[in-house]
C-alpha positions as CSV (number, residue, x, y, z in Angstrom):
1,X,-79.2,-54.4,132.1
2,X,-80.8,-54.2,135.3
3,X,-81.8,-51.2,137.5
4,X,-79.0,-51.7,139.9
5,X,-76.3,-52.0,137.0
6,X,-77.4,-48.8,135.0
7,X,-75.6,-45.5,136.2
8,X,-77.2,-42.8,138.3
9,X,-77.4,-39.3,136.7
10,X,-75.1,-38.5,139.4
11,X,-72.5,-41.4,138.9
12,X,-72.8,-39.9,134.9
13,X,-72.6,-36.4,136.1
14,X,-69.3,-37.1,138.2
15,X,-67.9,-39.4,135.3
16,X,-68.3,-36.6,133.1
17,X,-66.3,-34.4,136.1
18,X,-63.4,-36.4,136.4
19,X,-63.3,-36.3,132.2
20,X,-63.5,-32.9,132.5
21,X,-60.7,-33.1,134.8
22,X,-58.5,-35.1,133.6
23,X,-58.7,-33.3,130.1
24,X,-57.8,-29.9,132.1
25,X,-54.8,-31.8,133.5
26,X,-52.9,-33.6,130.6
27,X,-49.2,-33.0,130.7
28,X,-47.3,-30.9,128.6
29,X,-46.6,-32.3,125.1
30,X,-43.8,-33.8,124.4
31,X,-41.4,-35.0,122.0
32,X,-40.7,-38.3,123.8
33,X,-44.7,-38.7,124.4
34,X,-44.6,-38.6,120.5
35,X,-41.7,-41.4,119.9
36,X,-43.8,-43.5,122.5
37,X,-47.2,-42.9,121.0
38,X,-45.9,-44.2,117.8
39,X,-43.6,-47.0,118.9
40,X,-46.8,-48.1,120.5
41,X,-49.3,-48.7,117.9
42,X,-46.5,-49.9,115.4
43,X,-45.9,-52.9,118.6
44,X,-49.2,-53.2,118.8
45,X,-49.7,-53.7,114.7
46,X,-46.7,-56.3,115.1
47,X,-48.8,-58.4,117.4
48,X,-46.4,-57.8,120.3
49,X,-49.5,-56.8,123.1
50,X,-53.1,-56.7,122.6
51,X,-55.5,-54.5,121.1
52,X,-58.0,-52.4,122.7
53,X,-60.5,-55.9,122.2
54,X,-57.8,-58.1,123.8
55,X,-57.1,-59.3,120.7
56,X,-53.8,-59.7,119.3
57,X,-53.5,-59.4,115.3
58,X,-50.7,-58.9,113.1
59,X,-50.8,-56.2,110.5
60,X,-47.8,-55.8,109.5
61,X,-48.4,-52.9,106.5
62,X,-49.5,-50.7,109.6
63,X,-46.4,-52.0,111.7
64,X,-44.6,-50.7,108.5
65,X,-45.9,-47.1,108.4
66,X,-46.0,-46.4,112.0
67,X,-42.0,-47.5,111.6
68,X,-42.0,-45.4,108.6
69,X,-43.2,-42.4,110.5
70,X,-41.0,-42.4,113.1
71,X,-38.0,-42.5,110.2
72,X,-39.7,-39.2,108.9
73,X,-39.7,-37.7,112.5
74,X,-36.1,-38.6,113.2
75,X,-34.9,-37.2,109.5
76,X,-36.9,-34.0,109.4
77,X,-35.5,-33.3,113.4
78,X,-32.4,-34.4,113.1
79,X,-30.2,-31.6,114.1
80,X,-32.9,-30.2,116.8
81,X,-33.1,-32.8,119.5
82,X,-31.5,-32.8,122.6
83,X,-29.5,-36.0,123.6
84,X,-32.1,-37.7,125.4
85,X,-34.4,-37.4,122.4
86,X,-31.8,-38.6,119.9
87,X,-31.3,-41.8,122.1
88,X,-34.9,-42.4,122.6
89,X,-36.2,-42.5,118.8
90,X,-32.8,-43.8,118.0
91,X,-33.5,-47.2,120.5
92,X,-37.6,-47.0,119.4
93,X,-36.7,-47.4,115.5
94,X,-33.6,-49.8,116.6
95,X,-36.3,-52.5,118.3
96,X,-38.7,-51.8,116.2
97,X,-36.9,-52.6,113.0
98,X,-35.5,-55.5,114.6
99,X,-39.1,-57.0,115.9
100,X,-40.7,-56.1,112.5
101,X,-37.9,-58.6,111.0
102,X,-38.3,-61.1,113.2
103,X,-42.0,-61.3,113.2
104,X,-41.7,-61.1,109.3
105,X,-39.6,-64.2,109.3
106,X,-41.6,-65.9,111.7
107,X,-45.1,-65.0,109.0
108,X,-42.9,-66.5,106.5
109,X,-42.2,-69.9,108.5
């Protein structure tokens, strides 16, 4: 790395600022932020988008549990969601059962 490509203690100082601030702002949590936090890294397990590395891998026993927790979640609330909610972790485990089977049958091919 050259001089001109390293950081400036003041480009680290106002990295670490904006951190800072953006740790101070996140949004509220929510149930939906949940369902989509788990839908995600199940898609990502079934190969559907890239990793963090750009690379896309199939691991389908983690597709499986993150699918698996978001059964347990819909069971243990069931009863204590609001519309909305029930739609939204009804459709995430709906397209996520149905892309975990078709990605298993496509392994199998």
């Amino acid at each position: 790395m050259t001089d001109e490509t390293q950081p400036t203690s003041s480009e680290g100082a106002d990295e670490a600022e904006a951190r800072r601030r953006d740790l101070e702002n996140l949004p509220p949590p929510r149930f939906e932020t949940l369902i989509q936090i788990l839908s995600t890294q199940a898609v990502v397990a079934l190969g559907m988008v890239p990793g963090p590395n750009g690379e896309v891998t199939r691991e389908m026993p983690l597709a499986r549990h993150f699918i698996d927790l978001l059964a347990i979640l819909e069971e243990k609330t069931k009863g204590n969601r609001t519309p909305e909610e029930n739609r939204n972790i009804d459709t995430a485990l709906h397209e996520l059962r149905i892309a975990f089977t078709h990605t298993s049958n496509q392994l199998k091919k």
